[in-house]
N, C-alpha and C positions, 0 to 999 in steps of 0.2 A: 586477409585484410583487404585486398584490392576487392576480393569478391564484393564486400561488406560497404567500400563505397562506391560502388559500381551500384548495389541494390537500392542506396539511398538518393544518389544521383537520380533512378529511374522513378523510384516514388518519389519525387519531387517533380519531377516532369508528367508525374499523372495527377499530382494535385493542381499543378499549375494548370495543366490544360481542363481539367474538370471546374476550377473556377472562371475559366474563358466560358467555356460554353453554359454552364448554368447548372448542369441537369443534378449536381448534390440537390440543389435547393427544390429541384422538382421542375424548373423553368426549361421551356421548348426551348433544344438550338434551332437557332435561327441564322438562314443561308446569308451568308455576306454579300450586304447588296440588295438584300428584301425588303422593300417597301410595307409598312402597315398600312391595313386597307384605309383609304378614307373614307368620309362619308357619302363624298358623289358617288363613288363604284358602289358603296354598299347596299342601295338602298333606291326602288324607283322616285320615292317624294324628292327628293336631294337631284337626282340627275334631271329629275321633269320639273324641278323649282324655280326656274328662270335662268335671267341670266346672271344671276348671284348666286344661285342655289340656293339651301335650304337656309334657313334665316335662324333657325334654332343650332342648325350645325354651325354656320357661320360663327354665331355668337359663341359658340363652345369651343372651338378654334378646331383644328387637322388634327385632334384625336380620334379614335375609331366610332363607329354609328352608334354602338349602345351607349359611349357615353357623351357624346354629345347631344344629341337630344331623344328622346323618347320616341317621337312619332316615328323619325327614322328607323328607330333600331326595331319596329314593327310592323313599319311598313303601310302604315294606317294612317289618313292626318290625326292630329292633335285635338280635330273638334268636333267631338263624335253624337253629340247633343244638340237639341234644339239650342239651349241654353248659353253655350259655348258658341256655336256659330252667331249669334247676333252677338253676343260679345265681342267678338274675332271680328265681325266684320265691322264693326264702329270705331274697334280701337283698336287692331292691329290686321287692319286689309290686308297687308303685304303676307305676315308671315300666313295667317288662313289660308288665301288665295294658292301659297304655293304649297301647302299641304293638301286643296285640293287635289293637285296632278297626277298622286298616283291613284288614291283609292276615292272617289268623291265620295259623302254621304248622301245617298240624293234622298233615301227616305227625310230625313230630316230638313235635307232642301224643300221637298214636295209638301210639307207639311207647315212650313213658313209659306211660301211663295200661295198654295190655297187660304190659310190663314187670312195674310197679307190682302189679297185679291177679295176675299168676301168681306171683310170690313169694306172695304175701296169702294166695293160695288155696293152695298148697302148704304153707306155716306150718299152716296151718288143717287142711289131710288127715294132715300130721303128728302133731298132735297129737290129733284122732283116731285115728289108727293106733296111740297106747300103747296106747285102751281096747278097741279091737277088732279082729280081725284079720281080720275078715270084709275089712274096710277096703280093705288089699292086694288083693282079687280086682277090687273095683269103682273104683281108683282111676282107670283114665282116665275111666269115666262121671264122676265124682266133678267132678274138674279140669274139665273142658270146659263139665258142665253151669256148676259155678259161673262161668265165663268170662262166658258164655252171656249168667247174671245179670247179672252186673257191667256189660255194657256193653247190657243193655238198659237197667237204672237208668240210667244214664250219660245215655244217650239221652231216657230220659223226664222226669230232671232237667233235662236242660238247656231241652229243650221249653216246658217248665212255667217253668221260670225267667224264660224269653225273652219266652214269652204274658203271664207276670204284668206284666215288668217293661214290655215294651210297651203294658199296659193303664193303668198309670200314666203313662205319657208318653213312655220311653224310648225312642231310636232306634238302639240298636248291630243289627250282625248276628247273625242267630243263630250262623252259624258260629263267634263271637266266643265265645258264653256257650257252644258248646260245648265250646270248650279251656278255657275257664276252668274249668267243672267238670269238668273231668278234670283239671287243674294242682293245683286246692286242695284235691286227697288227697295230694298229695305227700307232705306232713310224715309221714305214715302208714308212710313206709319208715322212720326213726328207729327205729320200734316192734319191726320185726322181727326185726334181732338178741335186742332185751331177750327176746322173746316166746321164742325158739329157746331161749336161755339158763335163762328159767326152765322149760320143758319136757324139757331134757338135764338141768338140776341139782338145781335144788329146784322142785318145783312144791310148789303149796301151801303157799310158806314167804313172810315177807317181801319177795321178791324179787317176788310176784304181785301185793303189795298196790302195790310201788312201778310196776310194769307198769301195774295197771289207774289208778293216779295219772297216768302219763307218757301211758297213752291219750286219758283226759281232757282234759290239757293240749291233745294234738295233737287231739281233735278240734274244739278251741276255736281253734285256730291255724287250720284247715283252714276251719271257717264264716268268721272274718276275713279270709280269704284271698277266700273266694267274694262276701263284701260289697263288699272293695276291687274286683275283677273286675265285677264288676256298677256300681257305680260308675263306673269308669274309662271301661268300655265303652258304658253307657248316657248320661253325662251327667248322674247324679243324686246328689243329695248324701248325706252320708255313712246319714243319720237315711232316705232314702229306699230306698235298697240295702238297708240294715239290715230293712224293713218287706218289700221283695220277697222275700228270703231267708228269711224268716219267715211269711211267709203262708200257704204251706203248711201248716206246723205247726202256726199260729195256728185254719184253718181244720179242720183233722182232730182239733185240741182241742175246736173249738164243736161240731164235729158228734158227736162223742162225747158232749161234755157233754148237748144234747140228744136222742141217743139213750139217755142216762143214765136223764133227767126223767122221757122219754115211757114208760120201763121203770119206773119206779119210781111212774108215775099209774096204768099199766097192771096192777100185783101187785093190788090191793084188787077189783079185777074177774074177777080168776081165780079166787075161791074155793079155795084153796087150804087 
Protein backbone atom coordinates (compact mmCIF):
# COMPACT_ATOMS: atom_id res chain seq x y z
CA UNK A 1 0.00 0.00 0.00
CA UNK A 2 2.57 2.69 0.84
CA UNK A 3 4.61 1.22 -2.09
CA UNK A 4 1.34 2.14 -4.25
CA UNK A 5 1.36 5.92 -2.90
CA UNK A 6 4.74 6.50 -3.01
CA UNK A 7 4.54 5.53 -6.90
CA UNK A 8 1.66 7.89 -7.45
CA UNK A 9 3.23 10.70 -5.51
CA UNK A 10 6.29 10.45 -7.97
CA UNK A 11 4.10 10.24 -11.25
CA UNK A 12 2.58 13.24 -10.17
CA UNK A 13 5.81 15.12 -9.66
CA UNK A 14 6.78 13.92 -13.29
CA UNK A 15 3.73 15.31 -14.79
CA UNK A 16 3.99 18.38 -12.96
CA UNK A 17 7.41 19.03 -13.92
CA UNK A 18 6.99 17.91 -17.56
CA UNK A 19 4.02 20.67 -17.80
CA UNK A 20 6.80 23.35 -16.28
CA UNK A 21 9.00 22.70 -18.96
CA UNK A 22 6.84 22.17 -22.02
CA UNK A 23 8.61 19.27 -23.75
CA UNK A 24 4.92 16.90 -23.76
CA UNK A 25 3.88 19.50 -26.17
CA UNK A 26 7.07 19.35 -28.09
CA UNK A 27 8.02 23.10 -26.75
CA UNK A 28 12.00 23.94 -26.03
CA UNK A 29 12.92 24.33 -22.31
CA UNK A 30 14.03 27.26 -21.88
CA UNK A 31 16.84 28.50 -19.20
CA UNK A 32 15.45 30.83 -16.48
CA UNK A 33 16.36 34.05 -17.30
CA UNK A 34 16.74 33.80 -21.15
CA UNK A 35 15.93 36.57 -22.95
CA UNK A 36 14.21 36.18 -26.57
CA UNK A 37 16.25 37.58 -29.23
CA UNK A 38 15.13 40.88 -30.31
CA UNK A 39 15.22 42.51 -33.33
CA UNK A 40 18.29 44.91 -32.90
CA UNK A 41 20.74 41.69 -32.11
CA UNK A 42 19.04 39.79 -34.73
CA UNK A 43 19.55 41.34 -37.70
CA UNK A 44 22.25 44.11 -39.43
CA UNK A 45 19.18 46.57 -40.89
CA UNK A 46 17.69 46.93 -37.25
CA UNK A 47 21.17 47.44 -35.50
CA UNK A 48 22.50 49.98 -38.53
CA UNK A 49 18.73 51.71 -38.63
CA UNK A 50 19.50 54.61 -36.59
CA UNK A 51 18.85 55.81 -33.68
CA UNK A 52 15.31 54.27 -33.49
CA UNK A 53 16.10 51.27 -35.16
CA UNK A 54 14.34 49.51 -37.58
CA UNK A 55 10.86 51.25 -38.16
CA UNK A 56 9.19 48.13 -39.37
CA UNK A 57 10.44 46.25 -35.97
CA UNK A 58 9.62 49.10 -34.01
CA UNK A 59 6.13 49.18 -35.34
CA UNK A 60 5.84 45.22 -34.72
CA UNK A 61 6.85 45.81 -31.04
CA UNK A 62 10.08 43.44 -29.03
CA UNK A 63 8.95 40.28 -30.72
CA UNK A 64 11.58 38.13 -32.52
CA UNK A 65 13.02 39.39 -36.27
CA UNK A 66 10.81 37.08 -38.33
CA UNK A 67 8.05 38.34 -37.00
CA UNK A 68 8.24 41.66 -36.74
CA UNK A 69 9.04 42.64 -40.05
CA UNK A 70 10.16 40.89 -43.10
CA UNK A 71 13.16 42.85 -44.18
CA UNK A 72 14.87 42.00 -40.94
CA UNK A 73 14.19 38.50 -40.75
CA UNK A 74 16.27 38.51 -44.21
CA UNK A 75 18.54 40.67 -43.84
CA UNK A 76 17.79 42.59 -47.02
CA UNK A 77 15.96 46.09 -47.15
CA UNK A 78 12.41 45.91 -48.00
CA UNK A 79 12.84 47.80 -51.46
CA UNK A 80 14.41 45.66 -53.67
CA UNK A 81 12.92 47.42 -56.85
CA UNK A 82 13.08 50.30 -58.97
CA UNK A 83 9.44 50.61 -58.30
CA UNK A 84 9.48 50.26 -54.57
CA UNK A 85 12.43 52.53 -53.88
CA UNK A 86 10.70 55.74 -55.40
CA UNK A 87 7.81 54.72 -53.64
CA UNK A 88 9.94 54.44 -50.27
CA UNK A 89 11.42 57.39 -50.96
CA UNK A 90 8.41 59.99 -51.32
CA UNK A 91 6.29 58.46 -48.80
CA UNK A 92 8.18 56.85 -46.34
CA UNK A 93 12.02 58.32 -46.33
CA UNK A 94 12.63 57.14 -42.89
CA UNK A 95 11.58 53.63 -42.98
CA UNK A 96 13.63 52.97 -46.69
CA UNK A 97 16.47 54.93 -45.56
CA UNK A 98 17.05 52.62 -42.66
CA UNK A 99 16.59 49.62 -44.61
CA UNK A 100 19.30 50.95 -46.71
CA UNK A 101 22.03 50.18 -43.82
CA UNK A 102 22.51 46.92 -44.16
CA UNK A 103 22.32 45.63 -47.71
CA UNK A 104 21.80 48.83 -50.19
CA UNK A 105 20.49 48.03 -53.54
CA UNK A 106 22.70 50.09 -55.50
CA UNK A 107 21.75 48.29 -58.86
CA UNK A 108 18.49 49.80 -58.60
CA UNK A 109 19.96 52.96 -57.17
CA UNK A 110 22.34 53.34 -60.37
CA UNK A 111 19.52 52.89 -62.59
CA UNK A 112 17.31 55.82 -61.13
CA UNK A 113 20.13 58.23 -60.31
CA UNK A 114 21.30 57.50 -64.66
CA UNK A 115 17.64 57.57 -65.34
CA UNK A 116 17.22 60.80 -63.35
CA UNK A 117 20.46 62.60 -64.67
CA UNK A 118 19.73 62.07 -68.49
CA UNK A 119 16.32 63.41 -68.59
CA UNK A 120 17.94 66.54 -66.40
CA UNK A 121 20.46 66.82 -68.85
CA UNK A 122 18.54 66.50 -71.82
CA UNK A 123 15.77 69.31 -70.29
CA UNK A 124 18.87 71.16 -70.08
CA UNK A 125 20.56 70.79 -73.99
CA UNK A 126 16.90 71.64 -74.91
CA UNK A 127 16.62 74.48 -73.85
CA UNK A 128 19.78 75.57 -74.82
CA UNK A 129 19.06 74.37 -78.36
CA UNK A 130 16.14 77.55 -78.54
CA UNK A 131 19.15 79.93 -78.12
CA UNK A 132 21.77 78.20 -80.29
CA UNK A 133 22.02 76.14 -82.85
CA UNK A 134 25.44 75.45 -82.89
CA UNK A 135 23.97 73.37 -80.01
CA UNK A 136 22.54 70.46 -82.40
CA UNK A 137 26.16 69.76 -83.87
CA UNK A 138 27.81 69.12 -80.32
CA UNK A 139 24.96 67.57 -78.63
CA UNK A 140 26.39 63.99 -77.94
CA UNK A 141 29.66 65.72 -76.58
CA UNK A 142 27.07 67.86 -74.61
CA UNK A 143 24.95 64.88 -73.00
CA UNK A 144 27.73 62.56 -72.01
CA UNK A 145 30.15 65.15 -70.76
CA UNK A 146 27.39 66.39 -68.41
CA UNK A 147 26.72 62.43 -67.42
CA UNK A 148 30.27 62.41 -66.78
CA UNK A 149 29.64 65.43 -64.18
CA UNK A 150 26.90 64.21 -62.55
CA UNK A 151 28.04 61.02 -61.39
CA UNK A 152 31.39 62.18 -60.53
CA UNK A 153 29.65 64.73 -57.94
CA UNK A 154 27.65 61.80 -57.04
CA UNK A 155 30.65 60.10 -56.04
CA UNK A 156 32.57 62.94 -54.42
CA UNK A 157 29.24 63.78 -52.40
CA UNK A 158 28.83 60.81 -51.14
CA UNK A 159 32.72 60.32 -50.15
CA UNK A 160 32.57 63.58 -48.40
CA UNK A 161 29.52 62.89 -46.70
CA UNK A 162 30.60 59.47 -45.37
CA UNK A 163 34.32 60.83 -44.15
CA UNK A 164 32.44 63.88 -42.42
CA UNK A 165 29.81 61.80 -40.91
CA UNK A 166 32.30 59.05 -39.74
CA UNK A 167 34.39 61.80 -38.21
CA UNK A 168 31.66 62.56 -36.02
CA UNK A 169 31.10 59.22 -34.83
CA UNK A 170 28.91 57.51 -37.32
CA UNK A 171 29.22 53.93 -38.44
CA UNK A 172 26.83 53.21 -41.57
CA UNK A 173 28.64 51.94 -44.84
CA UNK A 174 29.59 53.98 -47.34
CA UNK A 175 27.87 52.10 -49.96
CA UNK A 176 24.80 53.08 -47.86
CA UNK A 177 25.50 57.19 -48.14
CA UNK A 178 26.03 56.41 -51.55
CA UNK A 179 22.39 55.42 -52.64
CA UNK A 180 21.21 57.69 -50.37
CA UNK A 181 22.83 60.57 -52.36
CA UNK A 182 21.63 59.45 -55.33
CA UNK A 183 17.91 58.85 -53.95
CA UNK A 184 17.57 62.50 -52.43
CA UNK A 185 17.60 64.02 -56.07
CA UNK A 186 14.75 62.22 -56.69
CA UNK A 187 12.00 64.87 -56.15
CA UNK A 188 14.07 66.76 -59.05
CA UNK A 189 11.93 64.65 -61.55
CA UNK A 190 8.59 66.72 -60.41
CA UNK A 191 10.54 69.68 -62.02
CA UNK A 192 10.85 68.42 -65.41
CA UNK A 193 7.74 68.45 -66.92
CA UNK A 194 7.01 72.11 -65.33
CA UNK A 195 10.54 73.01 -66.85
CA UNK A 196 9.68 71.40 -70.53
CA UNK A 197 6.32 73.24 -70.27
CA UNK A 198 7.68 76.59 -69.70
CA UNK A 199 10.39 76.18 -72.42
CA UNK A 200 7.39 74.86 -75.28
CA UNK A 201 4.95 77.72 -73.93
CA UNK A 202 5.76 80.73 -72.29
CA UNK A 203 9.15 81.03 -71.23
CA UNK A 204 9.65 84.17 -69.52
CA UNK A 205 6.11 84.51 -68.29
CA UNK A 206 4.81 83.55 -64.85
CA UNK A 207 5.01 80.01 -65.30
CA UNK A 208 9.08 80.61 -64.71
CA UNK A 209 8.53 82.42 -61.65
CA UNK A 210 6.30 79.47 -60.37
CA UNK A 211 9.17 76.87 -61.88
CA UNK A 212 11.95 78.50 -60.17
CA UNK A 213 9.39 78.63 -56.75
CA UNK A 214 8.72 74.63 -57.23
CA UNK A 215 12.65 74.16 -57.63
CA UNK A 216 13.31 75.65 -54.50
CA UNK A 217 10.86 73.72 -52.82
CA UNK A 218 12.36 70.53 -54.18
CA UNK A 219 15.59 71.39 -53.47
CA UNK A 220 14.58 71.72 -49.80
CA UNK A 221 12.86 68.32 -50.00
CA UNK A 222 15.97 66.78 -51.63
CA UNK A 223 18.57 68.19 -48.58
CA UNK A 224 15.71 66.70 -45.95
CA UNK A 225 15.77 63.65 -47.75
CA UNK A 226 19.66 63.41 -47.54
CA UNK A 227 19.57 64.47 -43.54
CA UNK A 228 16.87 61.61 -42.99
CA UNK A 229 19.54 59.20 -44.93
CA UNK A 230 22.23 60.13 -43.11
CA UNK A 231 20.52 59.81 -39.97
CA UNK A 232 18.97 56.46 -40.46
CA UNK A 233 22.16 55.19 -41.82
CA UNK A 234 24.54 56.51 -39.42
CA UNK A 235 22.77 56.39 -36.09
CA UNK A 236 22.83 60.01 -35.46
CA UNK A 237 20.21 62.33 -34.45
CA UNK A 238 18.30 64.49 -36.25
CA UNK A 239 20.41 68.02 -35.10
CA UNK A 240 23.51 65.77 -35.90
CA UNK A 241 22.88 64.66 -39.76
CA UNK A 242 21.56 68.12 -40.11
CA UNK A 243 25.42 69.47 -39.08
CA UNK A 244 26.97 66.55 -41.42
CA UNK A 245 25.00 67.74 -44.37
CA UNK A 246 26.03 71.21 -43.72
CA UNK A 247 29.49 71.23 -43.27
CA UNK A 248 30.42 71.40 -46.31
CA UNK A 249 28.69 74.48 -47.05
CA UNK A 250 29.45 75.72 -43.69
CA UNK A 251 33.07 75.14 -44.29
CA UNK A 252 33.47 76.81 -48.11
CA UNK A 253 31.36 79.84 -46.27
CA UNK A 254 34.37 80.20 -43.65
CA UNK A 255 36.79 79.90 -46.17
CA UNK A 256 35.47 82.35 -48.41
CA UNK A 257 34.81 84.50 -45.77
CA UNK A 258 38.34 84.45 -44.98
CA UNK A 259 39.79 84.65 -48.23
CA UNK A 260 37.24 87.74 -48.19
CA UNK A 261 39.29 89.48 -45.07
CA UNK A 262 42.75 88.50 -46.14
CA UNK A 263 41.68 90.35 -49.61
CA UNK A 264 40.29 93.21 -48.24
CA UNK A 265 43.76 93.65 -45.52
CA UNK A 266 45.63 93.00 -48.52
CA UNK A 267 44.12 96.33 -51.12
CA UNK A 268 45.87 99.19 -48.77
CA UNK A 269 49.33 97.43 -49.68
CA UNK A 270 48.91 97.34 -53.31
CA UNK A 271 49.05 101.06 -53.78
CA UNK A 272 46.54 101.19 -56.03
Amino acid sequence: MEKDVYTKDLGESINNAEEISGEPDGEPYEEPGEEPEQCGEACGACSYGGANGCAGCNDAGSGGCAEACGSCASGRPSQDGVLDLVYGVFFEPARTFAGLANQPPLRPTVIIVLFLSLATVLTVFFDLSQYTAEMAVSAPVFVVGMMVLILIKWFFMAGLLHLIASFYGGWGDVRSVFAICGLAGLPAVLIIPLELLTILLAPGTILSTITFVLTLLVVVWSVALLIIGIREVHGFSGEKAALTVFTPLLAFIGILLVGLIMFGAAIPSLNL
